[in-house]
CHARMM internal coordinates of N, CA and C (Angstrom, degrees):
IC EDIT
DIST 1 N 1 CA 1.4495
DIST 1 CA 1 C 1.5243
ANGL 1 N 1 CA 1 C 108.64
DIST 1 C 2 N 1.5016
ANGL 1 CA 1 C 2 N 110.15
DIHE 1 N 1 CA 1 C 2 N 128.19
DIST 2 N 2 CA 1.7973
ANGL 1 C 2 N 2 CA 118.20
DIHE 1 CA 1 C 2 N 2 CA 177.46
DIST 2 CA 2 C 1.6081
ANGL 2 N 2 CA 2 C 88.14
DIHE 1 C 2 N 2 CA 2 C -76.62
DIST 2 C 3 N 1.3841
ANGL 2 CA 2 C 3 N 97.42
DIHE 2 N 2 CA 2 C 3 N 173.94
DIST 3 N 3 CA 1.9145
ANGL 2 C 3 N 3 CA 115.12
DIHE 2 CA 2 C 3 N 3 CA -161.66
DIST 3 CA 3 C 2.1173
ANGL 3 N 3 CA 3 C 78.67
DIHE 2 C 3 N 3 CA 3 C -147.28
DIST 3 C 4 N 1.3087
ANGL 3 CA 3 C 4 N 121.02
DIHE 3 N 3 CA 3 C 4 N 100.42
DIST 4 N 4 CA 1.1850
ANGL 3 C 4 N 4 CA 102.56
DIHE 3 CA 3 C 4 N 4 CA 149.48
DIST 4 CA 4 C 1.2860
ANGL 4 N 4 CA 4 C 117.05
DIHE 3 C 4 N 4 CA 4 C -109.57
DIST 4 C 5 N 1.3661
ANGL 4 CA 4 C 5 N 95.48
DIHE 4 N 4 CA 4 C 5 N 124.99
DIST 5 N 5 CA 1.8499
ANGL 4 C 5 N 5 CA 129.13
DIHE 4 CA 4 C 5 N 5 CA 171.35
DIST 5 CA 5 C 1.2051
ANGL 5 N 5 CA 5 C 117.32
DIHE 4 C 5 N 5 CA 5 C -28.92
DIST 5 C 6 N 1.7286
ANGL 5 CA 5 C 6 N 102.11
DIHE 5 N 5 CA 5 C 6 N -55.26
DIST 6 N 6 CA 1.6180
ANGL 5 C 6 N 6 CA 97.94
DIHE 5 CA 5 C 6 N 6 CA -160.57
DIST 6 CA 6 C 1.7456
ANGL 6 N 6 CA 6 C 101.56
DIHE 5 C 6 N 6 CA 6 C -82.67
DIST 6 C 7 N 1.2867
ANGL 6 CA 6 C 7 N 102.59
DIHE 6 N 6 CA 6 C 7 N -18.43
DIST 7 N 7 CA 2.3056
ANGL 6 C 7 N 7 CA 96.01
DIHE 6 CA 6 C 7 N 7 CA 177.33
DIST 7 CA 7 C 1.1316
ANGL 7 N 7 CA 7 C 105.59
DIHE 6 C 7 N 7 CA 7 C -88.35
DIST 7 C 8 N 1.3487
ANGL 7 CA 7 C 8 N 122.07
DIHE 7 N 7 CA 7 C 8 N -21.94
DIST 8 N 8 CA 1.5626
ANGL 7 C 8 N 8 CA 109.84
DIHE 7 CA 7 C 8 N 8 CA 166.91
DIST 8 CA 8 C 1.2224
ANGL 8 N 8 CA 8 C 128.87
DIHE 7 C 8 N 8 CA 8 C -85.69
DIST 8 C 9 N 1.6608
ANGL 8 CA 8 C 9 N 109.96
DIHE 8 N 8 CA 8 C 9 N 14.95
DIST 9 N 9 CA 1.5374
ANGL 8 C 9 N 9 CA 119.02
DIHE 8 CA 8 C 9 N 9 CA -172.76
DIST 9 CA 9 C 1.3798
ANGL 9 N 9 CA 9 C 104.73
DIHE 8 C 9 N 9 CA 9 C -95.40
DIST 9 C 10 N 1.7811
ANGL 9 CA 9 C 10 N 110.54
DIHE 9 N 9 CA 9 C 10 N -32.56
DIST 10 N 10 CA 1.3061
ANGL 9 C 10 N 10 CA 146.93
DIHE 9 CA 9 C 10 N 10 CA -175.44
DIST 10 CA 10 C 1.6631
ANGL 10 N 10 CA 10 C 100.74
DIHE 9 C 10 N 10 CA 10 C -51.24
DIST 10 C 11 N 1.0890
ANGL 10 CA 10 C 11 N 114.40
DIHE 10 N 10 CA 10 C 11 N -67.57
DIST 11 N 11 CA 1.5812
ANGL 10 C 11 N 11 CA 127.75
DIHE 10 CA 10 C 11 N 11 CA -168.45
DIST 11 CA 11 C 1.5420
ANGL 11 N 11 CA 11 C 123.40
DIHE 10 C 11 N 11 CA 11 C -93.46
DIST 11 C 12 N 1.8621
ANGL 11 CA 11 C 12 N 91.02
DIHE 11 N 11 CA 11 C 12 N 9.17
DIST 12 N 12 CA 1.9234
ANGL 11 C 12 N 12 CA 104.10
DIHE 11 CA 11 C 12 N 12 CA 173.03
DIST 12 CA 12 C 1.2169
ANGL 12 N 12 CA 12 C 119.59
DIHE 11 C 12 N 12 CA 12 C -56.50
DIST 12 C 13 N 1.1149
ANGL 12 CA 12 C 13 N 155.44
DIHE 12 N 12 CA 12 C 13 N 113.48
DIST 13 N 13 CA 1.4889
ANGL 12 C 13 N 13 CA 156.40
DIHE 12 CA 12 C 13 N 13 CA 174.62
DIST 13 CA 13 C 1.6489
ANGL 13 N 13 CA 13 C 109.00
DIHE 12 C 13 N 13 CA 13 C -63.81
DIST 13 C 14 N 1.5233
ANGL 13 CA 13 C 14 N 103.08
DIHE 13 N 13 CA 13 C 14 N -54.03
DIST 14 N 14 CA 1.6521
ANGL 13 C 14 N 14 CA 124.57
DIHE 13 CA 13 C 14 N 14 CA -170.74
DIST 14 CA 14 C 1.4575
ANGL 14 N 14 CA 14 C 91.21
DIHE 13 C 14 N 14 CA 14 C -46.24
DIST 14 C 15 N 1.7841
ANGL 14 CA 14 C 15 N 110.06
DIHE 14 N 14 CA 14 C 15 N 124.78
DIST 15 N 15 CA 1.1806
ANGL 14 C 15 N 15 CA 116.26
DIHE 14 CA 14 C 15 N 15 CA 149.37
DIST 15 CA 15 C 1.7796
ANGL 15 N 15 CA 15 C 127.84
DIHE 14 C 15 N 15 CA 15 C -93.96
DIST 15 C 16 N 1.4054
ANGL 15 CA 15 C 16 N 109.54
DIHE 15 N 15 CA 15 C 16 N 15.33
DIST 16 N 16 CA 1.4003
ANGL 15 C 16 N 16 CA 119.65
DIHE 15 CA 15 C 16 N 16 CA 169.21
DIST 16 CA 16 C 1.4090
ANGL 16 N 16 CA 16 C 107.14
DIHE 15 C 16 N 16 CA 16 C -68.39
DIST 16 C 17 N 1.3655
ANGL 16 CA 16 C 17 N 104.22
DIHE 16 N 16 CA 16 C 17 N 140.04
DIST 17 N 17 CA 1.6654
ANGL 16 C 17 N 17 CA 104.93
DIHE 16 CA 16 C 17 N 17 CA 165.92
DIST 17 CA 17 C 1.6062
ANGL 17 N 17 CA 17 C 108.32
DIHE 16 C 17 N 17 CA 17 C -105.93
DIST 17 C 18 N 1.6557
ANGL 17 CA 17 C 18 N 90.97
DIHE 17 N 17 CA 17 C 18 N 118.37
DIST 18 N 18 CA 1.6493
ANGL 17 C 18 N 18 CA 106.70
DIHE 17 CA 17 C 18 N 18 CA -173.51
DIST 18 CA 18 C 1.7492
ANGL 18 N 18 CA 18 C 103.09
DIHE 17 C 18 N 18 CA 18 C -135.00
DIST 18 C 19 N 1.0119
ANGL 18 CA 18 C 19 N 118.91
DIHE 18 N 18 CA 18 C 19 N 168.59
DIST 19 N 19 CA 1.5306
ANGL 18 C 19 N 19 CA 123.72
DIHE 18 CA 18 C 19 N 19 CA -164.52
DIST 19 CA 19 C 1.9687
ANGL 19 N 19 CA 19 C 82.38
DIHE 18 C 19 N 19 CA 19 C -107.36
DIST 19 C 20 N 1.5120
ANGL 19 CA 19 C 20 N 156.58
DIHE 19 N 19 CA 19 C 20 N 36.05
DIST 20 N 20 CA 0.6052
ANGL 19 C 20 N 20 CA 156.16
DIHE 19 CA 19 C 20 N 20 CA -138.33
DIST 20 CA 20 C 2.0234
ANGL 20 N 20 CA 20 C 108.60
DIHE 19 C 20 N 20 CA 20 C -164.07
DIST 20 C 21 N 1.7166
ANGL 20 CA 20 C 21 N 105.46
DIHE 20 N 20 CA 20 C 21 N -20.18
DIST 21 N 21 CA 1.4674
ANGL 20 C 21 N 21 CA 91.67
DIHE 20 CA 20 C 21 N 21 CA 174.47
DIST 21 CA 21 C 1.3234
ANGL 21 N 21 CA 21 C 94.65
DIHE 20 C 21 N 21 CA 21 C -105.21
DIST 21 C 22 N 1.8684
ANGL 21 CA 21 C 22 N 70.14
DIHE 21 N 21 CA 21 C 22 N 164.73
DIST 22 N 22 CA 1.7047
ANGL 21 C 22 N 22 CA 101.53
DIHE 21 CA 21 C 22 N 22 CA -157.04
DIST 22 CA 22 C 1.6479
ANGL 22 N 22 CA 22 C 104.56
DIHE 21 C 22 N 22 CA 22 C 99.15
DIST 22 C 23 N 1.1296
ANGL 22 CA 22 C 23 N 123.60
DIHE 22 N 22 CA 22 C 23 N -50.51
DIST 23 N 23 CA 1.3945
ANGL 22 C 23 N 23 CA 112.45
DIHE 22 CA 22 C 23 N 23 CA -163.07
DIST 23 CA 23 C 1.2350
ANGL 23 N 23 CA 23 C 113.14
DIHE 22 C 23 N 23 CA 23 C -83.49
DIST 23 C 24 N 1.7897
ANGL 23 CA 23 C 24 N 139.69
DIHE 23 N 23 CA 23 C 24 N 22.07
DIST 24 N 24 CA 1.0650
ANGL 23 C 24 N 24 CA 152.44
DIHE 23 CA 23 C 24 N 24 CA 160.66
DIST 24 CA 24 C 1.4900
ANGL 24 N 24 CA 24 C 98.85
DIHE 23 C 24 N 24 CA 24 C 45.41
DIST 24 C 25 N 1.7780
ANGL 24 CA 24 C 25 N 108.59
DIHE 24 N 24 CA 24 C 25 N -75.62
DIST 25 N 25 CA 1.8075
ANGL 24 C 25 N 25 CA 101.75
DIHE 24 CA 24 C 25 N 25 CA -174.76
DIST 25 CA 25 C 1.2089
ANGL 25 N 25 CA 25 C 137.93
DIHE 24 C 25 N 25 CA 25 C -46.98
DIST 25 C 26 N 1.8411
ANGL 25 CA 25 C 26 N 85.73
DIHE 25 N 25 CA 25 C 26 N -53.58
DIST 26 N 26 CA 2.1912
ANGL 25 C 26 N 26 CA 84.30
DIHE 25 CA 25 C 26 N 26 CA 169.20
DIST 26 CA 26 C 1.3820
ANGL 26 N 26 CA 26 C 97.40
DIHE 25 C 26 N 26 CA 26 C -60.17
DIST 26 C 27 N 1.1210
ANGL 26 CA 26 C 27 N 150.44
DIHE 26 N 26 CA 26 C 27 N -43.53
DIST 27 N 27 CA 1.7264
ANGL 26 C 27 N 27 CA 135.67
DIHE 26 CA 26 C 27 N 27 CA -139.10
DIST 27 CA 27 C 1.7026
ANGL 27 N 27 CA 27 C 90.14
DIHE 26 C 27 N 27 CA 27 C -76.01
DIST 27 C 28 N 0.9618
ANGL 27 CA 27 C 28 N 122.97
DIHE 27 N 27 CA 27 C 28 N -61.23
DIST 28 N 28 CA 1.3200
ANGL 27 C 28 N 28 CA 126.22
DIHE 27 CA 27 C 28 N 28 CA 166.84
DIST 28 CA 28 C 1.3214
ANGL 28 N 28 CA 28 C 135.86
DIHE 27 C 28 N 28 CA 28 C -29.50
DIST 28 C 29 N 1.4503
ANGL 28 CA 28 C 29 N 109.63
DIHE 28 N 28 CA 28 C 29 N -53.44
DIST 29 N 29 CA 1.5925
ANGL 28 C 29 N 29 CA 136.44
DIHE 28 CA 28 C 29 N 29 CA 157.37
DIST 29 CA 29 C 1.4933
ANGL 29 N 29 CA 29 C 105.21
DIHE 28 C 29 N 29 CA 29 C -41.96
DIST 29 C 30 N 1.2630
ANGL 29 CA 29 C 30 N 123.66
DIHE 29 N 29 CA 29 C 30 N -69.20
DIST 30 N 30 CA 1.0928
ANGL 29 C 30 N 30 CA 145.72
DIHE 29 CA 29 C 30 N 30 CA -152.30
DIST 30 CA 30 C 1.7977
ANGL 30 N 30 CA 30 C 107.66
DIHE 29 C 30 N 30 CA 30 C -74.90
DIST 30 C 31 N 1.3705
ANGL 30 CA 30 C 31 N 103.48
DIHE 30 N 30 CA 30 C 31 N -50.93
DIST 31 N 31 CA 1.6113
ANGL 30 C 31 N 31 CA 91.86
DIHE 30 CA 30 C 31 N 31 CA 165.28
DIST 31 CA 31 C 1.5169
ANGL 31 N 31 CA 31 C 109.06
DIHE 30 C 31 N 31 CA 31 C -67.39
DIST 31 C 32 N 1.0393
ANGL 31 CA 31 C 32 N 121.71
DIHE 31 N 31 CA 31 C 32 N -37.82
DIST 32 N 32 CA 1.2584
ANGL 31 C 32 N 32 CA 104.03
DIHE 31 CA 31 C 32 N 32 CA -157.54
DIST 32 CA 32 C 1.6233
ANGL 32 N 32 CA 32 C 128.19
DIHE 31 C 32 N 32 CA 32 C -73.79
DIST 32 C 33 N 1.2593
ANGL 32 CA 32 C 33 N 88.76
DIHE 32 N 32 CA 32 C 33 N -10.17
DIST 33 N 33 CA 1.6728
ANGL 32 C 33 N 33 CA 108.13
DIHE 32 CA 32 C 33 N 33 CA -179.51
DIST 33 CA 33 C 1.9383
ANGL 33 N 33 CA 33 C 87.90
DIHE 32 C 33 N 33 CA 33 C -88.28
DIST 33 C 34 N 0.8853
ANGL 33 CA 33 C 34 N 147.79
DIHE 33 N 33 CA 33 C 34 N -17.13
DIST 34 N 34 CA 1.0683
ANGL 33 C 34 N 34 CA 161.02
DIHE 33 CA 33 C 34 N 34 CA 176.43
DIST 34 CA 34 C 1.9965
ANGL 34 N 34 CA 34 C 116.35
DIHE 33 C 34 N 34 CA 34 C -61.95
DIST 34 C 35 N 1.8176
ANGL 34 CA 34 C 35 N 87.91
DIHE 34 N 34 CA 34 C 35 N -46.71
DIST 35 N 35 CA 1.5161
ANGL 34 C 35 N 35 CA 106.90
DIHE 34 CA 34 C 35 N 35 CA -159.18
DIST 35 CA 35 C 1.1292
ANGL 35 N 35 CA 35 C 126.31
DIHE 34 C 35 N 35 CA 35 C 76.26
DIST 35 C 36 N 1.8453
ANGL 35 CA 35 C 36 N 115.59
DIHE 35 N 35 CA 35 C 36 N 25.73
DIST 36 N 36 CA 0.8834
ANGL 35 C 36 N 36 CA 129.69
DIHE 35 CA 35 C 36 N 36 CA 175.60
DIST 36 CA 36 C 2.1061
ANGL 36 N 36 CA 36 C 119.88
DIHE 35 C 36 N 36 CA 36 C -104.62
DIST 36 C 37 N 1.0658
ANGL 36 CA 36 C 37 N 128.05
DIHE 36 N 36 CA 36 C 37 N 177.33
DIST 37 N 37 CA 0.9879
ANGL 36 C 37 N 37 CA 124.10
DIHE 36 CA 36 C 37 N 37 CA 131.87
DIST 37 CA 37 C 1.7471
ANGL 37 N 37 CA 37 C 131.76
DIHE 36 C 37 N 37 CA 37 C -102.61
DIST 37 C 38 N 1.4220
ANGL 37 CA 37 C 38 N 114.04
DIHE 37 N 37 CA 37 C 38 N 161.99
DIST 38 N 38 CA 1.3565
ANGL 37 C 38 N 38 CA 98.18
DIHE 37 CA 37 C 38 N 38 CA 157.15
DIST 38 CA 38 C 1.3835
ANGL 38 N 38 CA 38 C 152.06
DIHE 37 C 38 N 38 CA 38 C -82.21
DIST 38 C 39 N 1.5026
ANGL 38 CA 38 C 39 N 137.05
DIHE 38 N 38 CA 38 C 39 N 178.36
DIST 39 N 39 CA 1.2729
ANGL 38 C 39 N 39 CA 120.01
DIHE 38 CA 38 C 39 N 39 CA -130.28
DIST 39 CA 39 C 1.9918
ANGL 39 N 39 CA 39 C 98.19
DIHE 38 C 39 N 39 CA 39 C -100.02
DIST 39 C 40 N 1.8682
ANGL 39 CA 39 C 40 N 94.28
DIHE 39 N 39 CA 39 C 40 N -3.26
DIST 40 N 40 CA 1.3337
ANGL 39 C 40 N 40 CA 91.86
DIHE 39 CA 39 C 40 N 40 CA -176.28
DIST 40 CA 40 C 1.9803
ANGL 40 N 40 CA 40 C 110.46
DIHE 39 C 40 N 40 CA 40 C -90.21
DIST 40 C 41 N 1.2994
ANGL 40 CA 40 C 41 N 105.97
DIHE 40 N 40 CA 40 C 41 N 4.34
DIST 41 N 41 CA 1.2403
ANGL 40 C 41 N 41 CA 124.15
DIHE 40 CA 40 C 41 N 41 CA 161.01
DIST 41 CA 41 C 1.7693
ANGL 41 N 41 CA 41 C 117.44
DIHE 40 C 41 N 41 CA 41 C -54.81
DIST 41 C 42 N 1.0668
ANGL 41 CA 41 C 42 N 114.76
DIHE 41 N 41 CA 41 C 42 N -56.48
DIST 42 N 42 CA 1.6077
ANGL 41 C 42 N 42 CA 138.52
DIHE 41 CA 41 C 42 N 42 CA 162.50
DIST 42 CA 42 C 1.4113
ANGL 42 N 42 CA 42 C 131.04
DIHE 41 C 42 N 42 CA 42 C -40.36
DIST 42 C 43 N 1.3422
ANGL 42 CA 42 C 43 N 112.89
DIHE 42 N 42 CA 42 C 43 N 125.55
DIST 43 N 43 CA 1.6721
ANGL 42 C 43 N 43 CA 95.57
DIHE 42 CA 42 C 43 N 43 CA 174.76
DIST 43 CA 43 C 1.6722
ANGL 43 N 43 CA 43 C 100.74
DIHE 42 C 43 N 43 CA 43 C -81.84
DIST 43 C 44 N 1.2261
ANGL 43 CA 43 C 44 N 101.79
DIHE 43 N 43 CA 43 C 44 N 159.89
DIST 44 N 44 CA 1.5102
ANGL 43 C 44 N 44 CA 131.25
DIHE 43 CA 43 C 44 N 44 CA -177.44
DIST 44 CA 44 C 1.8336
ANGL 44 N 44 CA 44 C 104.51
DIHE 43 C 44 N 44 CA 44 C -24.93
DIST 44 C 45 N 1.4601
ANGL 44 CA 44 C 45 N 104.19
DIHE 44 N 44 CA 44 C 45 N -51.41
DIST 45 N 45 CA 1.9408
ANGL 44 C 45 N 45 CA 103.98
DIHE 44 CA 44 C 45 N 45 CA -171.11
DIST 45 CA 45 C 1.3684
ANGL 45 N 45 CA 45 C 95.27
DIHE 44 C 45 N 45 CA 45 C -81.95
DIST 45 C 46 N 0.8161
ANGL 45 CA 45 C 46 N 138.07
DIHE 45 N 45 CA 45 C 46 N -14.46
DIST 46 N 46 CA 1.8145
ANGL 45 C 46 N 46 CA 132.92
DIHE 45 CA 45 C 46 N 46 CA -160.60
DIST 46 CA 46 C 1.6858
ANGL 46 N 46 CA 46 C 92.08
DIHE 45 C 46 N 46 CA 46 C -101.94
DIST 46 C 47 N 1.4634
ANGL 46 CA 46 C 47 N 126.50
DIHE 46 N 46 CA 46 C 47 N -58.27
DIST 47 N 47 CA 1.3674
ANGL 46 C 47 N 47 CA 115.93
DIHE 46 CA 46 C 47 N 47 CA -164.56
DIST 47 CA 47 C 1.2789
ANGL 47 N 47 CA 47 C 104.11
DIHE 46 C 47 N 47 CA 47 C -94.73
DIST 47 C 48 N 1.6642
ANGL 47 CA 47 C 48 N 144.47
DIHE 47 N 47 CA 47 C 48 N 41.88
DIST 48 N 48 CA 1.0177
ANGL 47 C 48 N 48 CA 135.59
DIHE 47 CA 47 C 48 N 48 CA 101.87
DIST 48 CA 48 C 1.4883
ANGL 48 N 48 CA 48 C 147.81
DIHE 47 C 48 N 48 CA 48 C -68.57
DIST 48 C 49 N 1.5145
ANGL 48 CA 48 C 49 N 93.03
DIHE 48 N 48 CA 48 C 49 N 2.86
DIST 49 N 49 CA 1.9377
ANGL 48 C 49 N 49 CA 106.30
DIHE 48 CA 48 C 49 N 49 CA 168.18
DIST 49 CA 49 C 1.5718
ANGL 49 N 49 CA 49 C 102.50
DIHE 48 C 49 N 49 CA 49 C -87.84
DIST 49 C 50 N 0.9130
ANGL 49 CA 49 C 50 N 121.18
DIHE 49 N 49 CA 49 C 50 N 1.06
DIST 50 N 50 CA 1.5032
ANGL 49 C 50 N 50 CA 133.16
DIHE 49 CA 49 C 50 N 50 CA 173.59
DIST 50 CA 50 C 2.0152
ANGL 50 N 50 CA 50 C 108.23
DIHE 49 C 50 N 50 CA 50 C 50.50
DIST 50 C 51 N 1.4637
ANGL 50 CA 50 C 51 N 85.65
DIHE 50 N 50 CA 50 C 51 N 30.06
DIST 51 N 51 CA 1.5357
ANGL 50 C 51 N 51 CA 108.13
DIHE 50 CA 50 C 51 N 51 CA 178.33
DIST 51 CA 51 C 1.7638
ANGL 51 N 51 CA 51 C 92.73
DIHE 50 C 51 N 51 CA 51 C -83.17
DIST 51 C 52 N 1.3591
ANGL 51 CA 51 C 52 N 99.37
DIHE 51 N 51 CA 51 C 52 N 109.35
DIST 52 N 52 CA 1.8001
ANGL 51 C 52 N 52 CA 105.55
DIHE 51 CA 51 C 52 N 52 CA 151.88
DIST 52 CA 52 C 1.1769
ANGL 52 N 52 CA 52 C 134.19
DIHE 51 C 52 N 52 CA 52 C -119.30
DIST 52 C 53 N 1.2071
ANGL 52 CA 52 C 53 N 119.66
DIHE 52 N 52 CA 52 C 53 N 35.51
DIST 53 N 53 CA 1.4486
ANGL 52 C 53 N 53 CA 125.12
DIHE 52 CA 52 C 53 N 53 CA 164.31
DIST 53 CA 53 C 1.1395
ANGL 53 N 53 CA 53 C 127.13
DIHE 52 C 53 N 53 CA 53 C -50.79
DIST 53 C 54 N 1.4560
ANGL 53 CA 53 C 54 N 121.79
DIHE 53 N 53 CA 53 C 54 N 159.73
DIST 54 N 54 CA 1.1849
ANGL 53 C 54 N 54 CA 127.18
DIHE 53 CA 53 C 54 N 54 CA 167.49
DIST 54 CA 54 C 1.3595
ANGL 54 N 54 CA 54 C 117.01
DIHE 53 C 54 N 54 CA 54 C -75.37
DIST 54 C 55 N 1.7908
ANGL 54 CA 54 C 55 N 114.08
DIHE 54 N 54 CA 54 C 55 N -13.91
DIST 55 N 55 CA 1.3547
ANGL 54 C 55 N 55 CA 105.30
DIHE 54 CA 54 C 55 N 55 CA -160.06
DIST 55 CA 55 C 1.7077
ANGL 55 N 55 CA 55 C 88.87
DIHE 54 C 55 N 55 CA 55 C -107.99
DIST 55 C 56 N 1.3616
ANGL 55 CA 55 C 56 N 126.09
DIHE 55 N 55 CA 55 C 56 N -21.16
DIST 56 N 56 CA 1.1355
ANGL 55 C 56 N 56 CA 128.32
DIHE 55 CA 55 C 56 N 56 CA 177.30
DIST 56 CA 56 C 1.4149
ANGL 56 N 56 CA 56 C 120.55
DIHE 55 C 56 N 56 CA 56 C -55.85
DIST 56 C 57 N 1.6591
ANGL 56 CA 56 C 57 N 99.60
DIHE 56 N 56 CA 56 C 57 N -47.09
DIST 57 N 57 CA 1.9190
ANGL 56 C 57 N 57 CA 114.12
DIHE 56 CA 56 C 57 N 57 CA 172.95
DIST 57 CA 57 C 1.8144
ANGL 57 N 57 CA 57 C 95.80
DIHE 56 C 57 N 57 CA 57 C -64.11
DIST 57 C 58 N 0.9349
ANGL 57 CA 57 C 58 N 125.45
DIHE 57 N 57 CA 57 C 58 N -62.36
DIST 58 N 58 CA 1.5563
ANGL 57 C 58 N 58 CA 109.91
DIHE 57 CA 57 C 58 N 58 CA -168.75
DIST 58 CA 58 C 1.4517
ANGL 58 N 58 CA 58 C 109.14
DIHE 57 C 58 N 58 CA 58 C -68.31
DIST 58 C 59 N 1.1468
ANGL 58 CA 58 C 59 N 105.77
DIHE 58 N 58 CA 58 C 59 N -1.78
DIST 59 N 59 CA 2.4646
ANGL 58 C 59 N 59 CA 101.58
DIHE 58 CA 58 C 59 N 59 CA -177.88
DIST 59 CA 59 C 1.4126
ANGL 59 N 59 CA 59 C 89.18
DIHE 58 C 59 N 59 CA 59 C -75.22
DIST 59 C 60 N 1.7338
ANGL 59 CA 59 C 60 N 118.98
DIHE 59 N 59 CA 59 C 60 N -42.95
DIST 60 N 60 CA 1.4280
ANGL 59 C 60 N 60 CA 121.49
DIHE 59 CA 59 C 60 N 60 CA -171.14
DIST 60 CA 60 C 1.1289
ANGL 60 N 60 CA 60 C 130.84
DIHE 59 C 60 N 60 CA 60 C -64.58
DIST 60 C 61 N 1.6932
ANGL 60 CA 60 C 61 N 111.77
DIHE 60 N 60 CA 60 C 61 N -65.89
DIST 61 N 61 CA 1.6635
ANGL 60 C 61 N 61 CA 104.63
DIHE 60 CA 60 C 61 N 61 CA 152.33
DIST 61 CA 61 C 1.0905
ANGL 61 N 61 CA 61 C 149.57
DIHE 60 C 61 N 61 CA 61 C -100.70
DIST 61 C 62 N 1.4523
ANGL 61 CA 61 C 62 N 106.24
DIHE 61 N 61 CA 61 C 62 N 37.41
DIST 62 N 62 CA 1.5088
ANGL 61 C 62 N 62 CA 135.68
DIHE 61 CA 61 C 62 N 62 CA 164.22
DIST 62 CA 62 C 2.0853
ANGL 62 N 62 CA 62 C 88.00
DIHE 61 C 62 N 62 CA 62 C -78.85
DIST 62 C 63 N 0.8582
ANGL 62 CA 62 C 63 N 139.60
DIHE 62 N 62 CA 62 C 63 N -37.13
DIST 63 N 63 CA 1.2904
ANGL 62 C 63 N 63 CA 139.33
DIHE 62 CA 62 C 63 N 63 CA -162.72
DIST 63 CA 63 C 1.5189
ANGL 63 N 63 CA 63 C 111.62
DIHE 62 C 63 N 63 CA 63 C -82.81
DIST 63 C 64 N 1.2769
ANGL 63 CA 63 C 64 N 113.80
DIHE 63 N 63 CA 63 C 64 N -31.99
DIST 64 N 64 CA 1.3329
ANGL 63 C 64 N 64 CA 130.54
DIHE 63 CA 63 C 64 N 64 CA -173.32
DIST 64 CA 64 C 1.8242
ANGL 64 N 64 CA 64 C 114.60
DIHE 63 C 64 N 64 CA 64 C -72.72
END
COOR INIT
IC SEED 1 N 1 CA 1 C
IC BUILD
């Protein structure tokens, strides 16, 4: 599978500045070795606390 950068830069949510959007896999890779998810997981008010937990994503739509 090709990964293009520049359409997946298009539909990034994450407002972190990381050398990592666009590249979907590392971003993925990279939280997850973390125990995180990523920030395009998040709606808009939640993934600007730059909270990526696992327990943070389920506080959210555990509520819903």
């Amino acid at each position: 599978m090709q990964c293009d950068i520049e359409e997946n830069k298009l539909g990034c949510t994450c407002t972190y500045p990381c050398d990592k959007r666009g590249k979907c896999c590392e971003c993925v890779t990279y939280h997850r070795r973390m125990n995180q998810l990523p920030g395009c997981f998040f709606p808009p008010d939640a993934e600007k606390t730059y909270d990526r937990s696992y327990r943070k994503f389920a506080e959210i739509y555990l509520k819903k």
